[in-house]
Structure formats: C-alpha cells, structure tokens
N, C-alpha and C positions, 0 to 999 in steps of 0.2 A: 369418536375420535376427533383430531385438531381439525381435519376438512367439515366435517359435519357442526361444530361447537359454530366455526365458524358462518356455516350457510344459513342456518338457524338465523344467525347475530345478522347476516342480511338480510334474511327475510323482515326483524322485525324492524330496518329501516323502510322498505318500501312506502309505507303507507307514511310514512315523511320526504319533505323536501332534502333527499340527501343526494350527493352523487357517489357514485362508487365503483373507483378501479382496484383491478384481480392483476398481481401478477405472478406468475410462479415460476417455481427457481427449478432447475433440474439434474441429478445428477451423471447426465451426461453433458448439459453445457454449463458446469461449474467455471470450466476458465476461457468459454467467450463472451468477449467483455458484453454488457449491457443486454445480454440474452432474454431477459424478461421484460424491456423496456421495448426491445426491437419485435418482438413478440405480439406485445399488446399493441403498438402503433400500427402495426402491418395488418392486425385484424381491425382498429381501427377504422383507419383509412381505408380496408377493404384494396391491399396491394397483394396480389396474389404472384403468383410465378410468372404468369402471361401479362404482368401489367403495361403499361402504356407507358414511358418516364416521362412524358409531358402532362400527362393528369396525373402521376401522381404529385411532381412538385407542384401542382396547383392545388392538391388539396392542402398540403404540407403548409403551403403561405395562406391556407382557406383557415387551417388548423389552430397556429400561430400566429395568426394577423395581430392578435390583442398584445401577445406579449414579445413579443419583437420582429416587429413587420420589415426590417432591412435585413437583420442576420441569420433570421431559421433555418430559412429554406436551408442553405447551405453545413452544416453541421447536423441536420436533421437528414438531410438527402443521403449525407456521407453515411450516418449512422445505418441509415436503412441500405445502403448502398445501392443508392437510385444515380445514375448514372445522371452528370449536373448541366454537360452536353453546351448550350450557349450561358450558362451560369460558370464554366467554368474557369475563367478569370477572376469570378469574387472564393473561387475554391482553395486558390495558394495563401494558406494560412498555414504555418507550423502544426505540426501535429497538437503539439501541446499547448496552444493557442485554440485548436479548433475540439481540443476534449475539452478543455475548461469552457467553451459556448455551447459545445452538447450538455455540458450541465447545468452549466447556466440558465440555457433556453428549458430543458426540461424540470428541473424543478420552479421554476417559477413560472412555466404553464400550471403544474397543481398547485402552486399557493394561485393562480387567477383563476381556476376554477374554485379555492376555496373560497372565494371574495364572492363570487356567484351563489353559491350556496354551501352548507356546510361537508365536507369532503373523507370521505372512508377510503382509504389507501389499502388494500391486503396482500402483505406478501406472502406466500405460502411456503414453506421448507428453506427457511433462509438458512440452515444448515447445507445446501450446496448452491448458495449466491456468490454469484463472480465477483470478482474483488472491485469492478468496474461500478457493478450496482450496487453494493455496498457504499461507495464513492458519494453517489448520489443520494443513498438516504441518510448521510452523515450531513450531506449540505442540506437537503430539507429541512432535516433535524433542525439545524441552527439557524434557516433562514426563516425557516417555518412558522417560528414563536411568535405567540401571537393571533395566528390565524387558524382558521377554524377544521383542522386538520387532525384527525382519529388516524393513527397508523396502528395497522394489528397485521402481526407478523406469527408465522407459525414454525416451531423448528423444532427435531427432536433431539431430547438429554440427549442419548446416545454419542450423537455427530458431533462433532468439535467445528470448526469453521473459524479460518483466520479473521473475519469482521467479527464486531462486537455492536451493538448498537449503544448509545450514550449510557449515562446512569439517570436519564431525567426517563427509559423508558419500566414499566410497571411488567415484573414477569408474574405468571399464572402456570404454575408447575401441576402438568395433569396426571395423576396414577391409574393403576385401573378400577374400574365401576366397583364400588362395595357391592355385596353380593345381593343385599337386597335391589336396588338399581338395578345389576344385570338383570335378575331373574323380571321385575318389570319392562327393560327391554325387549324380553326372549316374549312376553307376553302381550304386549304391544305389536311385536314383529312377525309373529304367527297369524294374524289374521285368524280367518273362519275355522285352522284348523286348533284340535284339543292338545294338545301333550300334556302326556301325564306329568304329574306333579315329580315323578323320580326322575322323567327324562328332561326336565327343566334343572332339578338341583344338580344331574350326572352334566350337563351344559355349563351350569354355573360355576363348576366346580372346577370342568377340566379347562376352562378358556380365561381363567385368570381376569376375569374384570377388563378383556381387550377387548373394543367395540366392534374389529373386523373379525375378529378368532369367535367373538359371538354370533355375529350374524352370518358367517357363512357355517359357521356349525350347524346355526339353526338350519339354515337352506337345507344342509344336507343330511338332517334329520327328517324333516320334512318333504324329503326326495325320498327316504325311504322308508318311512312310512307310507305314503302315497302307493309304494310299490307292492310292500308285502301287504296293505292292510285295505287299498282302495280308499284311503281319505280317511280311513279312520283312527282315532287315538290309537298308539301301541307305546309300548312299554320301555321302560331306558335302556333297559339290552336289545330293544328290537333292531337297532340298529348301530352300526358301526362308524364311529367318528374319529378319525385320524387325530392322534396326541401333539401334532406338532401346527401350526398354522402355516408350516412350508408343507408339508405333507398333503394337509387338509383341500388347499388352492391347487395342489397339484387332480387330487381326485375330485377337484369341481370343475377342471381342465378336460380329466380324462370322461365327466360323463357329458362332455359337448363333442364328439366327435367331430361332428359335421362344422364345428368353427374354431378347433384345437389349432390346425395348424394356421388360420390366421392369425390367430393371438399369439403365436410362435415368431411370424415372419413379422410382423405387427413389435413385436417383443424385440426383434432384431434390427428393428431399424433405431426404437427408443420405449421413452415412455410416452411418447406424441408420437403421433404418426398421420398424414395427410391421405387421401383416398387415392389420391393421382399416382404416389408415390410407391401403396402399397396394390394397386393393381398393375402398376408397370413389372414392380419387382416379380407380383406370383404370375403374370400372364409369360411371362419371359421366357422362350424355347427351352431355354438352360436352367432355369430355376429347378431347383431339387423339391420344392413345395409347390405345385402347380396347381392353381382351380379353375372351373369356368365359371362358373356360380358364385362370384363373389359375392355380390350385395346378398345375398340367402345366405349365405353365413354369417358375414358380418352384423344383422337383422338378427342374428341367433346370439355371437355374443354381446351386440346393444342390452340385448331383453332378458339375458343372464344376468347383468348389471356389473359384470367383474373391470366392463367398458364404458367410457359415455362418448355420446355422440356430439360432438357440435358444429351444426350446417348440414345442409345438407348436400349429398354427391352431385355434381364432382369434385367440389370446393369443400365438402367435408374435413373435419379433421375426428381423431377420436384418439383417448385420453383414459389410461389406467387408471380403474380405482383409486387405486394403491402403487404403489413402486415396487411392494412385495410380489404383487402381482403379474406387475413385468418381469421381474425377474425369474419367477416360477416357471413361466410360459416360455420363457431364453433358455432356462437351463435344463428344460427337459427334452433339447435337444440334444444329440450327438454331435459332440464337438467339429466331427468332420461334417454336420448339416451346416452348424454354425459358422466356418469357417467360408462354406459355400456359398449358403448366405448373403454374409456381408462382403465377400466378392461379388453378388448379382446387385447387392445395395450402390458397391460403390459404382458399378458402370453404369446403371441407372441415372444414378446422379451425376455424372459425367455427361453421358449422351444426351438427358428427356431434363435437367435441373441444371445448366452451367452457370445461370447466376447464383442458384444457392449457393455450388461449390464455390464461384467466386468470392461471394462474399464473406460465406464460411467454410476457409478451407479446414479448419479443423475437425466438422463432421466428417467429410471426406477421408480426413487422415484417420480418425475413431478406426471405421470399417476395413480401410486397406489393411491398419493394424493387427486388427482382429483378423482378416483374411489371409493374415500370413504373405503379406506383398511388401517386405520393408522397406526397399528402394522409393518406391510410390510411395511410402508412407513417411518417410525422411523427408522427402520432396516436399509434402503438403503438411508436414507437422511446422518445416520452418517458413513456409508461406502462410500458415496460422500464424508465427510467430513474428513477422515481418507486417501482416496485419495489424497484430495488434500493439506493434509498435508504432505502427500511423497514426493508430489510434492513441499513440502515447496510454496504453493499457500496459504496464509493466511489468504486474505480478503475471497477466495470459499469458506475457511471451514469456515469461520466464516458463513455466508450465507448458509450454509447446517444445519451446525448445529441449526443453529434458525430456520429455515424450520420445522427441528424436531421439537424443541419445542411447534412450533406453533399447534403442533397437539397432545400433551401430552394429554389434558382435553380430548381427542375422548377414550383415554384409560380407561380402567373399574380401576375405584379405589381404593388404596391398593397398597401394601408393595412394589411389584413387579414394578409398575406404578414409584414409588415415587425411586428406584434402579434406573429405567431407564433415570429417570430427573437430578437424582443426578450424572450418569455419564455425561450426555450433557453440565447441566451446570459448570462442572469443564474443561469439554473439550475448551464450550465457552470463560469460563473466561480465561482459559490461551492465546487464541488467540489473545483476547480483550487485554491483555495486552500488548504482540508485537505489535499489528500494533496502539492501542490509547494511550499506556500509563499505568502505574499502579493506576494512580490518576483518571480517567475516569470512570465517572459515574458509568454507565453501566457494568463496574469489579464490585462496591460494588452490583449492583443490582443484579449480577450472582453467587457472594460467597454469597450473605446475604440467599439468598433462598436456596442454595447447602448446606448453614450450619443447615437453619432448617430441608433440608430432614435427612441432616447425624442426626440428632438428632430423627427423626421420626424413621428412617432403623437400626440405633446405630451400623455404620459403621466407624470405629476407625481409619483404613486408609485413609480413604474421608476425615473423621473430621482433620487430621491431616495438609492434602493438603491446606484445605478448610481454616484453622484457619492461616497459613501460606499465602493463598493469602488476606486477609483480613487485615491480618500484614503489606503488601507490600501495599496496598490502603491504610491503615490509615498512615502509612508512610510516602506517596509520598505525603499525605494532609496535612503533618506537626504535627501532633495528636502522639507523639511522647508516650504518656501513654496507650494511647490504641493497639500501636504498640508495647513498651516490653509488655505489660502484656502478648497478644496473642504471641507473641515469648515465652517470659517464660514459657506460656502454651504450647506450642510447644515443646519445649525443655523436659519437664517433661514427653511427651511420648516417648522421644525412650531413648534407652538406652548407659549410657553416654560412654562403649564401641562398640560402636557400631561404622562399616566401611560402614556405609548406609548412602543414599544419605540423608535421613531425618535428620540424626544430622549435617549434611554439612550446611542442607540450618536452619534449627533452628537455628546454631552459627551464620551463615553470617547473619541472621536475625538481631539479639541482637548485632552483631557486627557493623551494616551499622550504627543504629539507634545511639550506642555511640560515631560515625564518627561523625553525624549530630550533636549531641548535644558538642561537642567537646571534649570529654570523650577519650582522643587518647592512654593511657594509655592501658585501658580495649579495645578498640577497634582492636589496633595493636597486643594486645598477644592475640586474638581468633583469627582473620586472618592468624597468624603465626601458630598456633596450628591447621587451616584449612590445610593451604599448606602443613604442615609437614604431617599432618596423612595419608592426600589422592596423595602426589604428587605419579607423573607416571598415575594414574588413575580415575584423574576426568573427560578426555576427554569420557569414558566411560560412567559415570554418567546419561545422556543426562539430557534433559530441554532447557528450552528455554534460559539459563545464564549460561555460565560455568563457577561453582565457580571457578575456577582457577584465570579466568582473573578478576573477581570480584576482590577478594582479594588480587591477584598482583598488578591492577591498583588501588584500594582507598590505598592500603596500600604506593603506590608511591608516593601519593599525601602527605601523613601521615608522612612520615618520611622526604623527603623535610622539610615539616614548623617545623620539629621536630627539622632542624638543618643537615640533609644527601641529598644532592640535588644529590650527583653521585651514592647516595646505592636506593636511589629514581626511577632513572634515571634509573639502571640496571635492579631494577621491572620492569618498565614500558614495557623496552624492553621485557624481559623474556614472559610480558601477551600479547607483542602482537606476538612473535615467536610463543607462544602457540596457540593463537589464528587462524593463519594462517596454522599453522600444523593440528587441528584439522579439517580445512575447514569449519569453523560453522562461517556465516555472522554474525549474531547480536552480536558475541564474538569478531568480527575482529572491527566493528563498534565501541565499547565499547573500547577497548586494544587501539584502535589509536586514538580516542577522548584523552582519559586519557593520552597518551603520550604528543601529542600535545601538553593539558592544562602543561602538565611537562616541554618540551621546552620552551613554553612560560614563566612559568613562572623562568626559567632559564634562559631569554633572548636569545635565541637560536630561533630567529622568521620565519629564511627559514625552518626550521625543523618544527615547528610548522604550519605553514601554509601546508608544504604537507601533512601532517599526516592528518589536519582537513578537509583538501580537500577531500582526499581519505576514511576519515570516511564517510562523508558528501553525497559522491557518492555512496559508500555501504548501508547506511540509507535511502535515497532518493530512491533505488531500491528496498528495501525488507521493504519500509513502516515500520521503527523503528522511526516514531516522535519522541520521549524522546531522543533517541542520536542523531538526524539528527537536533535538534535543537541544541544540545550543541555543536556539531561543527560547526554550523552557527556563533553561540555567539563567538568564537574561531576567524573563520574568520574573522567576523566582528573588532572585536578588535585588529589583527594584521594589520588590512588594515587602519585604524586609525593611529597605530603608524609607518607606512608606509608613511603615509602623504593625506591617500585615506579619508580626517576625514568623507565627508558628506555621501558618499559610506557606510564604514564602520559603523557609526553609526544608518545609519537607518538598517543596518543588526542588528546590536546589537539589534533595536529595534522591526523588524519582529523577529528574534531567543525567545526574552524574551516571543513575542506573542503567537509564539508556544508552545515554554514550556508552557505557559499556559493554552493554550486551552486542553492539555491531563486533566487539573485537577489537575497537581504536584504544590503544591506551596512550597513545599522543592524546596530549592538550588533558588529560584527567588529572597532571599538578593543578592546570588552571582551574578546572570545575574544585578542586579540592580548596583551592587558594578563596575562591569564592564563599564557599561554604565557611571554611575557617573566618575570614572577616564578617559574615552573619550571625555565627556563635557569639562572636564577642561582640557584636552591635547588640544583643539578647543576654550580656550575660553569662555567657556559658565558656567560661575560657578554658578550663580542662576537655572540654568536647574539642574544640578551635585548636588545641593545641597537639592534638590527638590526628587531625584531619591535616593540619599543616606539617606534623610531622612525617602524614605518606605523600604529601605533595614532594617534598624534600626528599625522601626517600627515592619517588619514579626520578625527581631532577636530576640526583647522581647517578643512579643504574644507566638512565638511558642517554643524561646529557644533552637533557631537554632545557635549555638556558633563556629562551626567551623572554620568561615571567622570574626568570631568577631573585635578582634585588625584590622583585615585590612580596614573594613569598618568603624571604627573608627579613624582609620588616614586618609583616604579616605575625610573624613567631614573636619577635623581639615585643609589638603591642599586646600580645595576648600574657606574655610572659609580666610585661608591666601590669599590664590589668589582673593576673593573678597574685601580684606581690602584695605586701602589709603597709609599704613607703618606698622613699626614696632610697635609703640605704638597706632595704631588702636584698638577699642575694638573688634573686628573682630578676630585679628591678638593673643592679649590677649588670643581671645577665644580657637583660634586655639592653641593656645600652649599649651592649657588644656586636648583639644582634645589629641594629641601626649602623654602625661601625661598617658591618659586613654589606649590607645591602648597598649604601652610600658608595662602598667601593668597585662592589659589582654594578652598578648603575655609573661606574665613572669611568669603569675600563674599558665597558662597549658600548661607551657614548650614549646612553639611553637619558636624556634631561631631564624627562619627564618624570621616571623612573627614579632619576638623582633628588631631585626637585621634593618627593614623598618622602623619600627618606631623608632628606637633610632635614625636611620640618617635622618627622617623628623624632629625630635624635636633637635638632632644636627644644622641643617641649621637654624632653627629658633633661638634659644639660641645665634648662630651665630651673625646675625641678631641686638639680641639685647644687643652681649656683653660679656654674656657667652661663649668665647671663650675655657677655659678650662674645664668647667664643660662640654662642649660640645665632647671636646675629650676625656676626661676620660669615658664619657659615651662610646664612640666609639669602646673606644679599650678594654675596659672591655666585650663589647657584642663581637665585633671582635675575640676575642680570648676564645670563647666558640667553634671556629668553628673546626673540623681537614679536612674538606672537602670544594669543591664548590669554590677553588680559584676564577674557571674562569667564573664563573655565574654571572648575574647583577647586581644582590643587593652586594657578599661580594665586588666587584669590585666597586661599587658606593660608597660604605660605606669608602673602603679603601682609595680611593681615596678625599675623604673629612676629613678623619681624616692627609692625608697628609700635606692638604690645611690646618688644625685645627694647624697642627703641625710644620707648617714650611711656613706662611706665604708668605715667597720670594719666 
C-alpha cells in the first residue's frame, strides 16, 4: 500500500545524509486549519498537555533562531496555542497578518533545513488536508525552487479534496499487486509457516491485488490453520476468509477479545488517539466500556499490528493501520454505545484536556455532535469557527459554521433558536463571500434566510448587515435595481451623521453601483465624501473590505477616464500604501489589482504586470477568486501585448472563467472587452467580434455603462480590421461605430474615454480623406487634457494629430 511504498522510500534514505519530516492529514481534522503542522511541532518540541508556556516558547526561539529570530516565537506560539503571557504585546497583529508569518516562518524553516542538508517532506492522505496546509505547501511549492527539497505526498483516487498541488508535481497512480506480486507477498509474509499452493491462489484471487485485504487474509488463514492443524499446512478450504475487507477486520477484531473494545473506544475518539486520553475515557465511573487492565490489552492490539505504538505510556500515542480500521472498530458499535461514548469523550476533554478544547474547539464540537448534545455542539462548532477566523483560516470557518447549522433543527423552536441561526448564518455569508464571491449562490441562500429570521427576531442591526449583503449579491449579478433599492434602504437606517461603519459601507454601497452604471458624477462625490469623513480611521473599521482602498482604488479608475490619469495614479498608490500599512491581505489584493489595471491602462505595462502578479499571489493564497481572477485577466493581456498572444489569451480566457464561476456577471463586458482587443492584436477579428458582441449584449440587459464607449470602439476597430478598404461596407460600419463611442465618452464626461475614440475615428477619417476634420477633432479633445502627457492614449493621440498636421 501508499504507507508502506512510502516507509520502504525512508528507509532507503537513512544510510544518507538526508532529513525527514512525516506529516499526516486526517479525516477527522480535515477543517482545522494547519492540523498536521501543529501535530508534528508539538511532537517536536516535545509539548505535551502538562507543558510549562515558558519552556516551551523557549524552545520555539531555540527552534527558529536561524530563520527569524524577532518574529516566530509569536505566530508559532499562536499556532500551537501556547499562551504568549509577557510576549503579548508583540501578539496584536491582525489575524491576517499573523497567518501570513505562520507561513512565512514555517516554510522557510524547511527550505533552512533544506540548505542544511538535503530535505524529504511526506505528507500522507492529503486527500483529507485542511485548506490551511494546503496553503502552505503551495508557498513551499513556489518558494522552494531551487532548493534541495523532495515533497512525496500520498492520497487516495477515490477522495476528491478541494487543494490541488501544482502541475510541476509528478503523480504515481498505484492499482492493485498483479497476481503474480501478491502471491509473492503472501509468501514472503507467511514466514515459517507452509500454505498450500491452492490456499495461496484462493488468497490471490479473492483480495484483488490490495496490500491490506492481503495481509490480514493471510493473518487470518494463518490463525486458522494454526487452530485446526497445529502449525501445519492445510488446504484452501481449511479455512474461512471473509469476501469483504470490512468484514475481514471486523473478524480480526472479533478474535481479539481481550483488546476489542479498546480499539472501539480508541476508534471513538479518532484515528490518533493518546494514552492519557484514552484511559481517563475507559477508567470513567460512567463509561459504557470499562477496563482495569489497560496496558494488557493495549500490548495485545500493539502486537496484533491492526495498531502502532509511538512512545511510550503515559505520553504514548497510538495510530490505526489503516483508517479502514478505525472505522471497523467505531462501527461495530451500537449506535447507543457510540453516542455514550463520545459524551464520556467530550467531558473528558472538558474536565482532564481544557487547553486542547481550547485550542481545538472543533474536536470538542465532533463528539458533542455525535453525542446528540446540540446546544453544546452549536456552541463549540462556532467557537471552532471564530478560531479559525483569528487564524484568518477561511475555508475551516466556513466548515464549522455549517457544521452548526446543520444541527439548528435538533434545537427546541422559537425566538432563541431562530437568534442563534441568525447569527451563524451572517457569520457564514461573509466568509462565503471571501473565498466564492459575492455573486455565489450560496451568499444569496445565506442572506435570503438571515433576512427572514431578522424579520421573525426584528433585529435591526442583523436587518441592516443582512440587507447590505444582499445588496453586494444582487450586485455582483448585474440586478442593478434591486441593488440601490436595498442600499437606499440601507442608508435610511443609520444616521446620516453618523461616524459608524454602517454609513461607510451604505454610501460605498450606492456608490459602487453608480460606478457600474456609469453615473461617475454621483459616484465620485460619495467616494470623496467616504474618504474625507473617515480618513486616519477606517483601518479600524475592520471587515472583510477596507473602505479606504475601495474608494481610493474605483475612484482611480474614475477619474483616469474622467480625463486625471496622474490624480488617478496618486489614488491608486495611496490605496495600495494603505493597504499594506494596514496588513489586511484581501485590501492589498484589491489596491494592486486596481493599480495595475491603472498602469495599464496608462501604458506603463512592466508596472502593471508586477502589481498584477503580486495581487494574483496574495489571492491565489487566501483564496479571494473575485480578485485572483482580475489579476489574471490583467496578466493575461499584458502578455499579449508583449507579443505572448496564444499564452496570454487563453489566460484572458481561464480569468473570464473564473470570474464567472463566483456568479458575478458585473464587469464580464469588461473581461470580454479585453479579450476582444487581444483577438485583434492576434489577428483574429471574427473571434473579437464574437466576444465584443456579448460584451454589448450584458451592457444593454443590465445597463452596465461604465466601459461603454470603449466597447464601442472596440467593435468599430475589429469591424475595420475585418474590412477589404476604406469604402468597404465593414469599414463604413466602422466609422459609425467610432461616431457612437465618441458620443458616449462625451455625454458622461469620460476624456479619456473621448480621447480613444476620437483618435480611432481620427485614423479612419484619415483613411478616407478627412484629413482636417480629423485634426480639428484631435486637438479640440487634446486640449481638454491639463494632465497625462506621458501616458499612451494622450501620446498616441498627439502624435497623429502631428501626422494630421504636418504630413512631411
């Protein structure tokens, strides 16, 4: 099997200078975050239950002296949750500040252990790895190159698992043993005893080439032979071998009496299980599984091997084969043992284990679950989820929290019930929003129920949140009337003096959506009116958006096409300085997307490509798809006009994919409008024309007007570029096109905008003659400008009205 291929693969490093850390993933702690990291450190450093918090943050700075001797202790303390005591003043870091230096510190301890010698990472079953460590070996992945790092990961087909690791990693697809292999296993693994040659192939035959369905068959051939025969060879009917491999572990269960039900209560607490833990559980007055004799049993199934042991008692722990095995030993309980059970589990760990609970309430909440306790279990599934939001772990809280909900209906119903859902599912939706999108199903199904309970509770601050995230969903779907109305309704509850974050995000509300509909007028003076009221202190604010860079970054974009590319320019900057001062990822992600698209479209494209890079990596790690796509789209179209066209256009057209798969069809004219000007940078103006025809298609359904005139000139050059000449009807058309854009870049003030298209319908005019009508147009837009000499458009513009004006 994948654990054995693997131990093999370490044995034959020993006899080399290698190092080599094990971590394994589990699936009971699939969604608490960094479970396998916090695992191995804790065995490590040798921190056990009864630790000391003053040795152990001295080992922690003993640990990571080499690779960051001022910052570890504290992000590693927090991880372990080692209490930081006179450290904590260097402990107030934003959540999301202090994940990104738990990763930081920890993968670039294993790239300084791989500088030491060469380094074997194994992670086992990464088919149930938390999304947290996942995190983490995505930044190895990338930081890693280079250094002398082997990562071998083990997972099965079967399981799906929302991480992926890169494509630079090499997969080894295993099936089962071909039959000649098993039957050499089965002969290797019998030792001193014979079996016949039939009861080898009846082996081979019935265990499918599975290395465990092999060897415990053999075991239990070899059990009963031994019985009927006294050790000696018997025949392939001598004895009987269960068809199933859950069956089979179950009757290697049943002929251990004397250590069954620790493998049971063992089975119920995980597939790990500690010595402390699982004699407090069976010594328990109350326990339904009681022994006094443990270590003699436990010694029984060590020596059975269904177990392993690591340590020794009382710091022991001990570790299923297999997972199949845990599970055998759990389910051959009666659901009323099981249920008793993990009620004696969870007081246990309540009374004799309060910092584990502390630190992992989500074990806690597992058992209650399973105990049929749901109050208790509501309680501690959202203080898992409040965890690991500290931890800025986004996808565990989202997985905790719905854990809760999934057990609301066990609640007695009424006022109290319908409180408790209403805070879950506000908690949910906002997480829902970071990591899918605001356009994402699953947001409306979370606000739509949180607004009926607010209505059932007539909770005025919930209502408020609630009618606000609802705003942002109808939004991001283009529903541009359902989105002021609930803004305006928004707005009507707070008060319009008011220094509270609710009138912040009300204005920004009513102000995104006048962005969208190209209302720049009204959109620019509530922006303005945001920054002014709260500047110095919206970093304070908190949320998952800091209006600051909101407003700095749309309004950059805003005044650019207004005709300000360098008052533009100085926003952009300002939201991302903010952004980076604050420490808040999803604001830094946001502020250098929006800058980039500034660069760009200031023809500034090595500026623009770092900026989108480095959004693109901040997104890609804290799982913001809605920005991690718009710097894609960014990419992709720089690398086009770089000369990268087939590269970059199939980026343009994964990027638009993603955007859409959150659900947002706001701004997918724009991704389409991008895409169309790639086509034709390439060539391809029936594709171009194809793509700018659905960009114009969302602009009218939804009245999304902001990119209006550009997507409008956009058609008219593709339309020239597919004509035969000048008096083509194509060409004709195109010039009408130009006509149109010019006008809509003139009615809503957009300069920049005006500026594009008067020099596409300049060149044409050209073209056919209007030589002067072509420059008078030029220099009459030309000289709206006081700014942006040195940007593309006035420098392209200017430069054809040269050529307008002075032929030689």
């Amino acid at each position: 099997g994948k654990s054995r291929l693997v131990n093999r693969f370490l044995e034959s490093l020993r006899p080399r200078s290698h190092s080599v850390i094990a971590w394994r993933c589990d699936n009971h702690r699939s969604s608490s975050a960094f479970h396998p990291v916090i695992e191995y450190l804790r065995e490590l450093l040798e921190i056990t239950e009864h630790y000391r918090p003053e040795i152990a943050l001295k080992k922690i700075a003993s640990l990571f002296r080499s690779t960051a001797p001022d910052d570890a202790v504290v992000p590693i303390a927090s991880l372990l949750s080692i209490p930081l005591d006179g450290l904590r003043r260097r402990s107030q870091y934003p959540p999301e500040r202090q994940r990104e230096m738990t990763l930081d510190t920890v993968a670039q301890w294993l790239i300084d252990q791989a500088r030491l010698q060469p380094l074997c990472l194994v992670v086992e079953d990464v088919h149930w790895i938390d999304p947290s460590t996942g995190e983490l070996l995505d930044r190895l992945l990338l930081r890693g190159a280079g250094h002398s790092i082997f990562l071998l990961m083990t997972r099965r087909s079967e399981n799906g698992t929302s991480w992926e690791p890169g494509p630079t990693i090499s997969r080894i697809n295993l099936g089962g043993l071909p039959r000649r292999a098993a039957a050499n296993l089965i002969a290797r693994a019998q030792g001193e005893a014979e079996l016949t040659p039939e009861t080898v192939q009846a082996l081979v035959e019935r265990t499918d080439g599975v290395p465990l369905f092999i060897e415990e068959s053999l075991q239990m051939a070899l059990d009963a032979d031994e019985r009927a025969f006294d050790g000696a060879a018997g025949s392939a009917l001598g004895f009987a071998v269960p068809d199933t491999i859950q069956d089979l572990l179950m009757a290697r269960l049943d002929r251990l009496p004397a250590a069954k039900e620790v493998a049971q209560v063992g089975g119920t607490i995980g597939r790990e299980f500690s010595y402390e833990l699982l004699q407090a559980v069976m010594s328990a007055p109350d326990s339904p599984l009681r022994v006094t004799n443990l270590d003699d049993r436990l010694g029984l199934l060590v020596e059975s091997g269904l177990v392993r042991q690591e340590g020794a008692p009382p710091e022991a722990r001990y570790v299923f084969k297999h997972a199949l095995v845990r599970d055998t030993a759990y389910l051959s309980l009666l659901k009323s043992t099981r249920r008793q059970l993990h009620r004696q589990v969870a007081a246990v760990l309540v009374a004799r284990f309060p910092r584990l609970s502390e630190a992992h309430p989500e074990r806690l909440a597992l058992h209650l679950t399973e105990a049929g306790i749901p109050d208790q279990a509501i309680e501690h599934w959202q203080r898992a989820g409040f965890r690991a939001m500290e931890k800025s772990a986004l996808l565990e809280a989202i997985e905790h929290f719905s854990a809760a909900l999934e057990l609301i209906d066990r609640l007695p119903a009424g006022a109290e019930r319908d409180r408790i859902e209403l805070r879950l599912q506000v908690l949910l939706a906002g997480r829902l929003i970071a990591t899918r999108g605001y356009g994402a199903p699953e947001v409306e199904t979370a606000y739509r129920r949180a607004l009926e309970l607010c209505r059932r509770v007539e909770d005025d601050k919930q209502l408020l949140k609630v009618r606000l995230g609802l705003e942002s969903y109808h939004f991001m779907r283009g529903d541009f009337a359902s989105a002021l109305d609930l803004a305006r309704r928004s707005l009507a509850m707070v008060d319009p003096a008011s220094q509270d974050r609710e009138w912040l995000q009300a204005n920004w509300a009513l102000a995104s959506v006048r962005f969208h509909q190209g209302k720049f007028d009204r959109a620019l003076a509530r922006m303005d009116e945001c920054i002014d009221r709260f500047a110095g202190r919206m970093n304070r604010l908190g949320g998952l958006q800091s209006p600051q860079v909101m407003c700095l970054g749309y309004s950059a974009w805003m005044v650019w096409q207004l005709g300000y590319p360098d008052d533009g320019l100085g926003r952009a900057d300002s939201a991302v300085e903010f952004a980076f001062e604050v420490r808040h990822p999803y604001s830094q992600g946001v502020a250098l997307g929006l800058r980039a698209a500034l660069h760009f479209f200031r023809g500034d494209h090595d500026h623009a490509l770092r900026d989108a890079e480095q959004a693109y990596e901040i997104c890609e790690a804290h799982h913001f798809p809605v920005w991690s796509a718009f710097a894609r789209l960014l990419i992709g179209r720089i690398q086009v006009g770089a000369g990268q066209r087939e590269e970059g256009i199939a980026e343009i057209r994964r990027a638009y994919d993603a955007w859409s798969s959150t659900g947002a069809i706001l701004t997918q004219a724009f991704y389409l409008s991008m895409l169309a000007e790639s086509l034709a940078l390439d060539g391809r103006p029936a594709e171009g024309l194809e793509a700018v025809g659905q960009a114009l298609e969302i602009v009218e359904r939804h009245d999304e007007r902001y990119y209006d005139p550009e997507i409008r000139r956009l058609h008219g050059e593709l339309l020239l570029q597919s004509s035969s000449g000048a008096g083509d009807e194509r060409a004709v058309e195109a010039g009408r096109w130009f006509d149109q854009a010019l006008k809509s870049a003139r009615r809503r003030g957009y300069r920049m905008l005006e500026l594009r298209a008067a020099t596409s319908l300049g060149r044409h005019w050209r073209a056919i003659g209007r030589t002067g009508d072509a420059a008078q147009l030029l220099a009459e837009v030309l000289s709206q400008f006081s700014e942006g000499a040195e940007t593309a458009d006035v420098k392209a513009a200017t430069r054809l009205l040269s050529r307008l004006t002075d032929p030689a």
